[in-house]
N, C-alpha and C positions, 0 to 999 in steps of 0.2 A: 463450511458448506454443508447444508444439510444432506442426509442419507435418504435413499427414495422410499426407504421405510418411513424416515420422519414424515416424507412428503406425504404418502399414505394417509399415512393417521392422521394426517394436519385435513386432510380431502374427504375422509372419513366421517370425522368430527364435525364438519362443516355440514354434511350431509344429512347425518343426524339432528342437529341442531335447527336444521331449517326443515327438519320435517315435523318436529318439535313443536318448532314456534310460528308455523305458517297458519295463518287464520283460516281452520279449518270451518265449515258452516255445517252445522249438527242441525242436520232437518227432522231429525226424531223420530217417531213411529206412528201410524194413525189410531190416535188411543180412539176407545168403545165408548160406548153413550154414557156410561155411569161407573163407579168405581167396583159396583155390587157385580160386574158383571166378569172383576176377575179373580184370581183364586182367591187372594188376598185382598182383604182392602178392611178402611177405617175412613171414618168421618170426624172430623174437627171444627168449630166453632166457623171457620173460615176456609177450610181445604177439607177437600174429601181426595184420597189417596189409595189410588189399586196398583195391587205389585203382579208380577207372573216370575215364578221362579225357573229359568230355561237353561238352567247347569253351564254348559260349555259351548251353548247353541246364540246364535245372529239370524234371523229372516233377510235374504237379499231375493227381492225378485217373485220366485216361486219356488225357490229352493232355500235350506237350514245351510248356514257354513259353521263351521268348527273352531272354535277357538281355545286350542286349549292352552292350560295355566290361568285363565279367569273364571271365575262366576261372575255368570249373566243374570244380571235382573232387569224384567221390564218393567218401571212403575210409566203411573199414569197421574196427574195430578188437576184437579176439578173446583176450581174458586165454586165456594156458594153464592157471592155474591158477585155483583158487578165492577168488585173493585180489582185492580190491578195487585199483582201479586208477584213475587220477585226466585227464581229460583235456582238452587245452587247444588249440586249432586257432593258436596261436601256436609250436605246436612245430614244425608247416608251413609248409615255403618252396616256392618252383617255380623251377628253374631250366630257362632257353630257350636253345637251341643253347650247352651249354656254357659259357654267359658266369659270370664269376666274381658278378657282381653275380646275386640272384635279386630275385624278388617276394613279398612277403609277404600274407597272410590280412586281408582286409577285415572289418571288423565286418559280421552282417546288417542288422544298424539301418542301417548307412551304405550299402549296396548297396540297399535298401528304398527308402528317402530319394531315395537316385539316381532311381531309376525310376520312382518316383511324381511328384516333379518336374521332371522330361527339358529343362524350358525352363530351369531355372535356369543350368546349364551348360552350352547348346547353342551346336555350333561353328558359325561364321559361311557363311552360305550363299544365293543368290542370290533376291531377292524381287522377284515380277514381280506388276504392279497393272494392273489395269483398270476403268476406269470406265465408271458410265452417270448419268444422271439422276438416277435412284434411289438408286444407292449404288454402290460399290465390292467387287472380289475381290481378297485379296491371296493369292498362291501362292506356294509354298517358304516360310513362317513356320510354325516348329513350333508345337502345338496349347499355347495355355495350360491348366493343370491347374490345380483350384483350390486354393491354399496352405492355406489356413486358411478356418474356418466362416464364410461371410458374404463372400470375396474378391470383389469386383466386377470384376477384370479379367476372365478369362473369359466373361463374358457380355458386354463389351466387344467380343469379337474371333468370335465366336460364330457362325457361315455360319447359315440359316434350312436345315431339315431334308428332305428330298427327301420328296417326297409319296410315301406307301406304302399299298398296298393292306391293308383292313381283316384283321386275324388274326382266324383262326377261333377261337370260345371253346372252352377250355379243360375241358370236362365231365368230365373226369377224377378232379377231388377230393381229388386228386394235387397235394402245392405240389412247385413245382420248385426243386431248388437251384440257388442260386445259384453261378454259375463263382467259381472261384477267380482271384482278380487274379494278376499277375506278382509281385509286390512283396509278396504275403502269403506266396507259396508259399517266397520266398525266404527267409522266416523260418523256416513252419514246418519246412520241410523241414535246417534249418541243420543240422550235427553239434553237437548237446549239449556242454556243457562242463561239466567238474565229474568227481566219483566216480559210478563205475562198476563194476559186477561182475561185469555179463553182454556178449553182443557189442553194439558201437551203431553206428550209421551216419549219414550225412549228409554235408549238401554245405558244403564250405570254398570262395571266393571269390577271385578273385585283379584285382585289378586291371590291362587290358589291354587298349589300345588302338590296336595295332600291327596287321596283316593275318595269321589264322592261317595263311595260303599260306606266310609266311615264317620260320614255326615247322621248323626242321628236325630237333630232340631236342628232347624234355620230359622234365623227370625231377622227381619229389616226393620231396622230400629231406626226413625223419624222425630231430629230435634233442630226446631228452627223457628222463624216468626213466628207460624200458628200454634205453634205446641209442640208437645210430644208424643210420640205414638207407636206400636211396637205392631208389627206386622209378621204375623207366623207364618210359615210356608206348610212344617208339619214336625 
């Protein structure tokens, strides 16, 4: 008979997996009139190509969200001609301070995943307790998020909510939308993959967990149908 831990992790796994492999739709980003018009960019025989280098940042809405552990780039890509053109975010690499070794393009499903579950792979960090009678605080433990439908550990770990003064109703009649998460934006906003025949845009992923202070050249380095091409940031 299995252990309610086996069952966990078997619930876990499934959760992940389908967050993974659900056919996310990456609506991209509204690229600019021409590639000149962003920091970076190059022209090739058949694509013209603008990058923006945006560190750890996502545009959702009218507000930046934070993503950290990737570098964000935003390229943009521009057929010269009328012909259809095919495009794959695995033709992206990053290279940093000139090292022979680069980084490659994270899936969105997997940068998603990350951030939606931040405890699963949180680095080791200093946890101070305190007690009373009543109960306990524990400080510096990252926030559990909940895995899967029904997860009981978060409400495990859960602080009681600071008492707040009543909100005034809403007579407006007006529904309010709802903010976009971090983890959505990071979908929607992804560069499209596939055919293509007009310009598209969107943000590529890098995995990166090193201090950008210590970035001293970035360059987006571009190999696929049209060519080759090396895009500098600075």
């Amino acid at each position: 008979m299995d252990s309610p831990y086996t069952a966990i992790v078997g619930r876990v796994f499934i959760a992940t997996a389908a967050l993974l492999a659900a056919p996310f739709v990456y609506g991209g980003t509204e690229p600019k009139t021409k590639p000149e018009e962003y920091s970076s960019h190059v022209k090739l025989d058949k694509l013209g190509i603008g990058a923006e280098y945006l560190v750890h940042s996502v545009a959702a809405s009218s507000e930046m969200l934070f993503v950290p552990e990737y570098l964000v780039v935003e390229v943009a890509l521009f057929p010269t001609g009328n012909e259809a053109y095919s495009i794959s975010t695995g033709e992206f690499t990053l290279r940093i301070n000139g090292k022979k070794s680069v980084l490659f393009t994270q899936t969105p499903g997997m940068v998603a995943a990350s951030l939606k579950y931040p405890d699963w792979g949180y680095r080791k960090g200093v946890e101070v307790g305190a007690g009373t009678d009543s109960g306990g605080v524990i400080l510096g433990r990252p926030t559990s998020v909940e895995r899967f439908p029904g997860d009981p550990r978060p409400g495990q770990q859960r602080l009681p909510n600071p008492p707040q003064a009543p909100k005034p109703e809403d007579r407006s009649g007006i529904e309010k939308q709802q903010p976009v998460t971090v983890d959505q934006a990071v979908i929607e906003s992804a560069l499209p993959e596939g055919p293509a025949a007009k310009p598209v845009s969107g943000y590529i992923y890098f995995a990166f967990k090193g201090k950008t202070k210590s970035i001293r050249t970035l360059e987006l380095l571009y190999q696929g149908p049209a060519g080759e091409a090396v895009l500098r940031f600075f």
